[in-house]
N, C-alpha and C positions, 0 to 999 in steps of 0.2 A: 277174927280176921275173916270168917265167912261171911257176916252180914257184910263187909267192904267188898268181897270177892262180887257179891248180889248184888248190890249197888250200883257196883263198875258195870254189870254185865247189861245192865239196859242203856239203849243210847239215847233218850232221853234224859236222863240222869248223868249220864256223859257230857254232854251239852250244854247242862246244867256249868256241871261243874268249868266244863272249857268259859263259860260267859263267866262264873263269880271268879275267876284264875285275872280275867280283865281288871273288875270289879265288886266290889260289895254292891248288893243290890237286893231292895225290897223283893217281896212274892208278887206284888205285881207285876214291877217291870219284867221280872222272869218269865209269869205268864203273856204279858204281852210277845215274847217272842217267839210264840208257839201257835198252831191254830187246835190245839186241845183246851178242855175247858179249866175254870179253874181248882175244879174240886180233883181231879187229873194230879195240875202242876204243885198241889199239897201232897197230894200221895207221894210224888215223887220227891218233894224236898223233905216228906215226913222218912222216908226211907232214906236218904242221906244223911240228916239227924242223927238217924238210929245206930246208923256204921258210922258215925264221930268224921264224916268225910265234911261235913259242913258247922258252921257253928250259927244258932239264932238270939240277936239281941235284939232288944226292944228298943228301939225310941221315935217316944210319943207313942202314937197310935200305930207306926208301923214297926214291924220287924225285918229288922235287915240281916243278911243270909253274907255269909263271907266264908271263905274255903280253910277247912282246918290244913294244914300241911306238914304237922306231924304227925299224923297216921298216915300219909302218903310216904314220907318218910319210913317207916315201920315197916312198910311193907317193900318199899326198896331194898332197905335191910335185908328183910326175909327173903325177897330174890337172890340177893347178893348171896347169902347164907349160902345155896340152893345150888349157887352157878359155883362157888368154893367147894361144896361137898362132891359135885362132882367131876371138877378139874382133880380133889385129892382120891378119888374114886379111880380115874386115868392114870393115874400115878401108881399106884399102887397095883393095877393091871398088867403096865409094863414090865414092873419089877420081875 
């Protein structure tokens, strides 16, 4: 869950993900909407990759980048988990 926490925390990588949340979309088109180069817009989807925040398939020659959304999920979870331990934390206070 840390390498996602890392992920999140650049907004580059954030913007990323807001564009593939539209669409699936090769590494080009991605780079095109940025004015960083594109050995940059690799790093950054290489580091999306890594925290399972994107998934990469091939077809043909290019690879297309599309948003994973069960680790999004995971980590809603784990909020939720988070915001329940300490509504029962408050409870238990009052008592």
């Amino acid at each position: 869950m840390n390498d996602v926490f890392k992920a999140l925390a650049d907004p580059t990588r954030r913007r990323i993900l807001e564009m593939l949340k539209e669409r699936d979309m090769s590494a080009g088109e991605i780079a095109n909407a940025f004015s960083i180069g594109k050995p940059s817009i690799s790093h950054h989807l290489s580091q999306l990759k890594a925290s399972d925040l994107v998934q990469a398939d091939r077809n043909g020659q290019n690879i297309i980048y599309s948003i994973n959304t069960s680790v999004f999920q995971d980590v809603v979870s784990w909020i939720y988990g988070l915001k329940e331990q300490e509504e029962e934390k408050g409870k238990e206070d009052k008592q």
